[in-house]
SEFIZA-3560 file (N, C-alpha, C; in Angstrom, 3 decimals):
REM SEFIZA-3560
<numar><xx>0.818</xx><yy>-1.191</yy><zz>0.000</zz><atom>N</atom></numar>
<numar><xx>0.000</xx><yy>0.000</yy><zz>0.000</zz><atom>CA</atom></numar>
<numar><xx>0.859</xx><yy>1.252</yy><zz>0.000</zz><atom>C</atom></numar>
<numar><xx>2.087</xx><yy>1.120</yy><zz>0.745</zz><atom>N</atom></numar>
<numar><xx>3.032</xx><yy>1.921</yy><zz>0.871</zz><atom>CA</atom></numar>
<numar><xx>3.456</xx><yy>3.188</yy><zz>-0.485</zz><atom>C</atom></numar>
<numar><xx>3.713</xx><yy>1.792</yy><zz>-1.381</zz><atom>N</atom></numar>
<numar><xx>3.792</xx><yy>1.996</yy><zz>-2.727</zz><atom>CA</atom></numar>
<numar><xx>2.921</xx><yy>2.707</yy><zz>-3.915</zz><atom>C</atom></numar>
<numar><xx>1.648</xx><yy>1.930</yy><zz>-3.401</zz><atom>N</atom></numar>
<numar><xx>0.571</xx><yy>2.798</yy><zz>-3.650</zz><atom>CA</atom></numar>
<numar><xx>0.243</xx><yy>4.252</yy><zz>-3.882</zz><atom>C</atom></numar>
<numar><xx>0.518</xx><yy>4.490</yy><zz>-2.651</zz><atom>N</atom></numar>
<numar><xx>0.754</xx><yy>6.185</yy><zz>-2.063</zz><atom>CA</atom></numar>
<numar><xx>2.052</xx><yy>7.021</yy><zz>-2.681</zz><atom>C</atom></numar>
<numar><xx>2.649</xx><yy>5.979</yy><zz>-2.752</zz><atom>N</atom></numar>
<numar><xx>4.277</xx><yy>7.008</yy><zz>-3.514</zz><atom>CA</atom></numar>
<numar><xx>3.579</xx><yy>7.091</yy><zz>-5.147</zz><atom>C</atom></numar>
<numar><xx>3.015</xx><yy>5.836</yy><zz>-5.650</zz><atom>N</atom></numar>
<numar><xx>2.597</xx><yy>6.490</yy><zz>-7.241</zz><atom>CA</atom></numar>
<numar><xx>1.637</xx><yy>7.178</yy><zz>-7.455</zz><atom>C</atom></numar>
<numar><xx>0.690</xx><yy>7.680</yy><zz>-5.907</zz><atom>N</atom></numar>
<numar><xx>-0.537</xx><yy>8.467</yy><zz>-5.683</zz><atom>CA</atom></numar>
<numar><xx>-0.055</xx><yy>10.150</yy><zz>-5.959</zz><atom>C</atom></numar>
<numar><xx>0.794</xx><yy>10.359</yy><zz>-5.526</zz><atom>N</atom></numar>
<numar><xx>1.170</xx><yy>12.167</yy><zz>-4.730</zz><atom>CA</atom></numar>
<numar><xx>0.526</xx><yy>12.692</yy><zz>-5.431</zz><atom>C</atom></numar>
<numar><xx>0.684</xx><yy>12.662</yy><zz>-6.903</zz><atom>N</atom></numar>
<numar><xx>0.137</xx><yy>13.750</yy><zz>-8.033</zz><atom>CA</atom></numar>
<numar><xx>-1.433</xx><yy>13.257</yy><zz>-7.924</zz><atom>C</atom></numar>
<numar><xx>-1.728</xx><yy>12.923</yy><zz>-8.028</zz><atom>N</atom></numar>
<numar><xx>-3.602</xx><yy>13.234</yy><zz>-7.820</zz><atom>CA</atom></numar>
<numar><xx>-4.167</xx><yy>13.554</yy><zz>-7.007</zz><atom>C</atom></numar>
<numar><xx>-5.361</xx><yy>14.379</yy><zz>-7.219</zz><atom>N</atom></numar>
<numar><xx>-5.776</xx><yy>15.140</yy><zz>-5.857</zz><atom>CA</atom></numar>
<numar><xx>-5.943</xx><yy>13.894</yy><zz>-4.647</zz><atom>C</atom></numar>
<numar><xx>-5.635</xx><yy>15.377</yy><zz>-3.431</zz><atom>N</atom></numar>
<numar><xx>-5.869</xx><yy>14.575</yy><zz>-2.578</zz><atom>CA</atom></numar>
<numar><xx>-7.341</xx><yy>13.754</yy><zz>-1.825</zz><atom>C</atom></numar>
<numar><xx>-8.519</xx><yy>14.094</yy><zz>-2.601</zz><atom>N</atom></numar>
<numar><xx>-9.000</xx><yy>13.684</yy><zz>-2.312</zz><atom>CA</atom></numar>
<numar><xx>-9.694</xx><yy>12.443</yy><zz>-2.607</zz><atom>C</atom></numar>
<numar><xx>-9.016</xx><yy>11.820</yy><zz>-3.816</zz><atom>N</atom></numar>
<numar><xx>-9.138</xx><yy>10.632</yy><zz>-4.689</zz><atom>CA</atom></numar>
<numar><xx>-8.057</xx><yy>9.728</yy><zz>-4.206</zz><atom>C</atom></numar>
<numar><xx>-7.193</xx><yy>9.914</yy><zz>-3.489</zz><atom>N</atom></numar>
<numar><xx>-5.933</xx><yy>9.479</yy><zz>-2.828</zz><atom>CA</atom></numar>
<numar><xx>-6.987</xx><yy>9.193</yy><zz>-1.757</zz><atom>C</atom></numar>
<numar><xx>-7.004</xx><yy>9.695</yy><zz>-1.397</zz><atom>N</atom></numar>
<numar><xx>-7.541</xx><yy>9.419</yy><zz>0.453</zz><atom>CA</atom></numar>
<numar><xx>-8.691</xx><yy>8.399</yy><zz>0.061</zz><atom>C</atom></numar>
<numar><xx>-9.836</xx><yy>8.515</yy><zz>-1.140</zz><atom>N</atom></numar>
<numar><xx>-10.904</xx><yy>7.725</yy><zz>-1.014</zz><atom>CA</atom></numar>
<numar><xx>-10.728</xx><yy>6.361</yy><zz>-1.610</zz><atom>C</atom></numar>
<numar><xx>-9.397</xx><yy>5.939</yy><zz>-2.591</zz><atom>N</atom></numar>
<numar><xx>-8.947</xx><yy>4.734</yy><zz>-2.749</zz><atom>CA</atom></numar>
<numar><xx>-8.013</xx><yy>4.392</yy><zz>-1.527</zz><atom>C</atom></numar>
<numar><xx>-7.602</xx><yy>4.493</yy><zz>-0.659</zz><atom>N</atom></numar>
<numar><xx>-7.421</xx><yy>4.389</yy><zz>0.470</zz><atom>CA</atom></numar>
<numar><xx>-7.912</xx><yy>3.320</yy><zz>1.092</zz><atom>C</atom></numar>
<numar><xx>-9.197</xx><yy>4.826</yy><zz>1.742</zz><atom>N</atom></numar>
<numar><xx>-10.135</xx><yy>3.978</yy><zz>2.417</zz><atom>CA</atom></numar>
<numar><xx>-10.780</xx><yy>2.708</yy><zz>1.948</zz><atom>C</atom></numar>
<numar><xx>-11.342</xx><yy>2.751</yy><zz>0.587</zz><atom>N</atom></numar>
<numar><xx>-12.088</xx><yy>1.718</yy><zz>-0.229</zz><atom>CA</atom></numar>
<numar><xx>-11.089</xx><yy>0.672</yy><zz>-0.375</zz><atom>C</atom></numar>
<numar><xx>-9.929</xx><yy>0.917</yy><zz>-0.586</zz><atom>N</atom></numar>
<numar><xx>-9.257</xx><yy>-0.466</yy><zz>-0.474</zz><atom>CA</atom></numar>
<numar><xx>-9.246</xx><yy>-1.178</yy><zz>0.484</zz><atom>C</atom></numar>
<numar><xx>-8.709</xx><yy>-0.431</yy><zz>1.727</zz><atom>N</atom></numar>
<numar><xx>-9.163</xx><yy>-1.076</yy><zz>3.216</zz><atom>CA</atom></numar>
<numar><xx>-10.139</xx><yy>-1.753</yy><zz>3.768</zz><atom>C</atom></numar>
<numar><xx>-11.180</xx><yy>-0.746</yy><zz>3.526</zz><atom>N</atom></numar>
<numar><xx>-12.584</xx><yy>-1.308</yy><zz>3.544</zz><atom>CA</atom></numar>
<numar><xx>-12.752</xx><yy>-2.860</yy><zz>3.077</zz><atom>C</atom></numar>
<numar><xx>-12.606</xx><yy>-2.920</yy><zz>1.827</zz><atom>N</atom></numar>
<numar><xx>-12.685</xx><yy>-4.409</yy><zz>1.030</zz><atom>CA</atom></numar>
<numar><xx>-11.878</xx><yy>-4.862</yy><zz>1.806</zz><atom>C</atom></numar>
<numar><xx>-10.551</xx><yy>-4.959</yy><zz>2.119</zz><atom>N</atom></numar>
<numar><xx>-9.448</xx><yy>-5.508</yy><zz>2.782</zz><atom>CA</atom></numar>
<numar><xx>-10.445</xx><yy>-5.988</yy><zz>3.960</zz><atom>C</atom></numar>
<numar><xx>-10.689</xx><yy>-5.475</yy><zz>4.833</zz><atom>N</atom></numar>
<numar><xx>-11.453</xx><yy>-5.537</yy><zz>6.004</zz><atom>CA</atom></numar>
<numar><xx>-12.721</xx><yy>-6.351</yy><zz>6.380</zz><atom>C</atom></numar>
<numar><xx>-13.338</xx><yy>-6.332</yy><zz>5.061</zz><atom>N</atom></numar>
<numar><xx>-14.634</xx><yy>-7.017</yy><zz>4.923</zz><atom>CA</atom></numar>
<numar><xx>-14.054</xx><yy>-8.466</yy><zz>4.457</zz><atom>C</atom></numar>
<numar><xx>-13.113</xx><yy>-8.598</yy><zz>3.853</zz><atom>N</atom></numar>
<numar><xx>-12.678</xx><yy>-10.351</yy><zz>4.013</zz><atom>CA</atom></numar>
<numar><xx>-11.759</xx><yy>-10.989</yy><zz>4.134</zz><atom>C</atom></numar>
<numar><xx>-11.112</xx><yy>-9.681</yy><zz>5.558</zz><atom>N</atom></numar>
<numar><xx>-10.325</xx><yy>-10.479</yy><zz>6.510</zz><atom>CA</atom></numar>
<numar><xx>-10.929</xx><yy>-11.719</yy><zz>7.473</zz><atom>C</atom></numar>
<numar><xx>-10.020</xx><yy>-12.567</yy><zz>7.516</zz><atom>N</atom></numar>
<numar><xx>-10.154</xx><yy>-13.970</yy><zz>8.001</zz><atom>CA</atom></numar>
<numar><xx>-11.217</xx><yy>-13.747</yy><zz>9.460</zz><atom>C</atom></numar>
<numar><xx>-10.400</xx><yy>-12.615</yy><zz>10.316</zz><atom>N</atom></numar>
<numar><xx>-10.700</xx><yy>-12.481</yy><zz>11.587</zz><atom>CA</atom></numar>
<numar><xx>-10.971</xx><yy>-11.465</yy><zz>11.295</zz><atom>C</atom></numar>
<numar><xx>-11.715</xx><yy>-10.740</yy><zz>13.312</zz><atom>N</atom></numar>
<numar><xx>-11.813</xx><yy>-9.419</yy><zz>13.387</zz><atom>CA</atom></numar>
<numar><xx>-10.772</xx><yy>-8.660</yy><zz>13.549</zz><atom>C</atom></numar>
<numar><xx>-9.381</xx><yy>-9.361</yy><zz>14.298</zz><atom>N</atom></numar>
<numar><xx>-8.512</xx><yy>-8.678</yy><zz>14.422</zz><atom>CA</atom></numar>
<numar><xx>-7.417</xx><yy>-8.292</yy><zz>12.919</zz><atom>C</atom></numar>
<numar><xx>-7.584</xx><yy>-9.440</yy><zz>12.091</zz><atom>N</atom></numar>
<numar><xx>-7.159</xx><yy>-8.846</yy><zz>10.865</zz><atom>CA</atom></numar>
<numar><xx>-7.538</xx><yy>-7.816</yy><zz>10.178</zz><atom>C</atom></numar>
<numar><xx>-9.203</xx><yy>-7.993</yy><zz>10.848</zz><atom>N</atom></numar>
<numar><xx>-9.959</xx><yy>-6.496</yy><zz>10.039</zz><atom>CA</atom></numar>
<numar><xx>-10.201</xx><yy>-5.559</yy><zz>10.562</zz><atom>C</atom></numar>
<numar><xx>-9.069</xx><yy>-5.347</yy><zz>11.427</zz><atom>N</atom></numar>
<numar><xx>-8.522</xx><yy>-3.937</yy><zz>12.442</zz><atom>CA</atom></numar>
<numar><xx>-7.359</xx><yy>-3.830</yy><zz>11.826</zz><atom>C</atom></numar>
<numar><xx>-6.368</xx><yy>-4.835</yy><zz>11.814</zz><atom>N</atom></numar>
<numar><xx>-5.012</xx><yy>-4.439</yy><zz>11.688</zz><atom>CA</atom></numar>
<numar><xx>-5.246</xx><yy>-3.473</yy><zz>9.881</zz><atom>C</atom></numar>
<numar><xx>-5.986</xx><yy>-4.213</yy><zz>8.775</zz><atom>N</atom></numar>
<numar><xx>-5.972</xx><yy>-3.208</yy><zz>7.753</zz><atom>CA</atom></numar>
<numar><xx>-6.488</xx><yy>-2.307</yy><zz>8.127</zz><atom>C</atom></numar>
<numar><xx>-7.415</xx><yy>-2.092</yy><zz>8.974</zz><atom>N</atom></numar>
<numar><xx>-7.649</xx><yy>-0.673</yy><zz>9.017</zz><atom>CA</atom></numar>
<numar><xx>-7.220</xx><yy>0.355</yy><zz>9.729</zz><atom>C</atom></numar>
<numar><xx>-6.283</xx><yy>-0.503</yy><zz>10.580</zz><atom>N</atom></numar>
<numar><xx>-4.884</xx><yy>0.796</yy><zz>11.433</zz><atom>CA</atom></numar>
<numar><xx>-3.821</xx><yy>0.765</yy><zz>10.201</zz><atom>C</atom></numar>
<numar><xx>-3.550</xx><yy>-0.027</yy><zz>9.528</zz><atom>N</atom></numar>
<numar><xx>-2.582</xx><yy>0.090</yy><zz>8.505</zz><atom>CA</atom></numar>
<numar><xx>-3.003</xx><yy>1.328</yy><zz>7.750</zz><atom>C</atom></numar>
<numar><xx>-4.418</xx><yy>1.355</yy><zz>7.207</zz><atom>N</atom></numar>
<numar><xx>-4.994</xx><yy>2.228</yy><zz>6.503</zz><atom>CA</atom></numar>
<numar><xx>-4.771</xx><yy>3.970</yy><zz>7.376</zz><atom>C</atom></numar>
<numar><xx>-5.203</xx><yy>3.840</yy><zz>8.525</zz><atom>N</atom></numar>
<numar><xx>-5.007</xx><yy>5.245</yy><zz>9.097</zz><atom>CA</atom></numar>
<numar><xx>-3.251</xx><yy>5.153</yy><zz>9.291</zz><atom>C</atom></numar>
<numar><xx>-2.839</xx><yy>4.577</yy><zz>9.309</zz><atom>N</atom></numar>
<numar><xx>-1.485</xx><yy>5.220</yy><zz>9.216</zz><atom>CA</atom></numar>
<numar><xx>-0.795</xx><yy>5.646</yy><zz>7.989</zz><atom>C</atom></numar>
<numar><xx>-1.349</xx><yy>4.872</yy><zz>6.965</zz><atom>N</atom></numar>
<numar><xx>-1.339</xx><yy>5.095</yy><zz>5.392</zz><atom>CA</atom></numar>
<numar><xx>-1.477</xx><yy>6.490</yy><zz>5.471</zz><atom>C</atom></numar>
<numar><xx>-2.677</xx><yy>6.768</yy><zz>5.923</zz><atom>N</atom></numar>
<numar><xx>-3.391</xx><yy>8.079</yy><zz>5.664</zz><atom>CA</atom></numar>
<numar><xx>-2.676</xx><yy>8.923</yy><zz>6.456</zz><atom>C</atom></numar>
<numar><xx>-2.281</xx><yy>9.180</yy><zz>7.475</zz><atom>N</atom></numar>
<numar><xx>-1.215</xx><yy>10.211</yy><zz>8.698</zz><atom>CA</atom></numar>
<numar><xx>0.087</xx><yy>10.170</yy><zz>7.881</zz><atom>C</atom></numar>
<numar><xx>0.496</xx><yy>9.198</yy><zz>7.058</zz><atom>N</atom></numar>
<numar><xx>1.907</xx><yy>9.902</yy><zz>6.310</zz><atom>CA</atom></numar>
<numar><xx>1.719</xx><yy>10.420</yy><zz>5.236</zz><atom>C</atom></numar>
<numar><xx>0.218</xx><yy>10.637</yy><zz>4.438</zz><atom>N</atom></numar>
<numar><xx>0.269</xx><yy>11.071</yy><zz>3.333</zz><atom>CA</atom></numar>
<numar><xx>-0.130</xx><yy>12.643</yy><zz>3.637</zz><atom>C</atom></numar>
<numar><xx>-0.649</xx><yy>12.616</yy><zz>5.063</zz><atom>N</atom></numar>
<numar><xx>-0.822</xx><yy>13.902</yy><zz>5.308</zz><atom>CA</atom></numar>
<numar><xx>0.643</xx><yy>14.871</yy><zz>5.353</zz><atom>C</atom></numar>
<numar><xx>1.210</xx><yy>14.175</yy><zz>6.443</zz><atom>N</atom></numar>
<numar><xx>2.394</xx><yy>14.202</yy><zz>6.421</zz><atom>CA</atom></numar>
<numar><xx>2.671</xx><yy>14.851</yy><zz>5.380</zz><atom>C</atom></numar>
<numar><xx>3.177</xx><yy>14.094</yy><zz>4.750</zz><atom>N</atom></numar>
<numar><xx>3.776</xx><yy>14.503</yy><zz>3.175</zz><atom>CA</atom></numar>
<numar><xx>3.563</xx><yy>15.856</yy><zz>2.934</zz><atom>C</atom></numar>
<numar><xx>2.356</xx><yy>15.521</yy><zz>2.585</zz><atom>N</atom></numar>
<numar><xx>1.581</xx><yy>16.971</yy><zz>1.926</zz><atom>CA</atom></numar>
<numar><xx>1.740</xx><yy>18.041</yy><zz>2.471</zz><atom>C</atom></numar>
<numar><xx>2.214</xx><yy>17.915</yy><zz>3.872</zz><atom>N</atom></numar>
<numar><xx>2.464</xx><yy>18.648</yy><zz>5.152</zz><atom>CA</atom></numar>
<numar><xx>3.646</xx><yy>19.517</yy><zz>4.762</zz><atom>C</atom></numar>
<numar><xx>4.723</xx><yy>18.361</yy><zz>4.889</zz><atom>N</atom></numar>
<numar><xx>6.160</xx><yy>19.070</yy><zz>3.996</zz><atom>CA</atom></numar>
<numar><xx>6.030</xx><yy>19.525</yy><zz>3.001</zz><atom>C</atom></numar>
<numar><xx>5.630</xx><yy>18.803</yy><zz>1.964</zz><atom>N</atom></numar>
<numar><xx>5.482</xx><yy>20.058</yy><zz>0.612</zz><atom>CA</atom></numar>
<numar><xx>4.822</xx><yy>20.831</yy><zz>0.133</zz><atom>C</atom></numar>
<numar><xx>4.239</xx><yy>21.100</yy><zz>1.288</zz><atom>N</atom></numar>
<numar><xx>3.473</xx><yy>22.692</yy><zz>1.118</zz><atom>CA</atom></numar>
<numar><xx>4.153</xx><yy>23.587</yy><zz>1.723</zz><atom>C</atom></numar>
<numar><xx>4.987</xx><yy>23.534</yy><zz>2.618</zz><atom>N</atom></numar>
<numar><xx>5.856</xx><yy>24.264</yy><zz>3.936</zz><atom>CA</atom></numar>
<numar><xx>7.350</xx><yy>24.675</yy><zz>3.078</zz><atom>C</atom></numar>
//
């Protein structure tokens, strides 16, 4: 997903953030367990806190 986000930067950010979530989401809905379908979705908010990040620095 990491990766994801590095070939994301150039598109708005708000199409970034909503394939994100929607990937997670799916991720989440057929994880094995419940705790798998937490861990994508803390993966996902942390996804999301470095892309802020980012955006953070290169606007500054």
């Amino acid at each position: 997903m990491a990766q994801q986000l590095t070939s994301q930067i150039g598109q708005p950010k708000t199409e970034v953030v909503r394939e994100i979530v929607q990937h997670a989401l799916r991720n989440a809905a057929t994880a094995s367990t419940s705790n798998g379908a937490i861990d994508v979705l803390g993966e996902a908010l942390l996804e999301l806190e470095r892309l802020v990040a980012h955006r953070s620095v290169c606007t500054h």
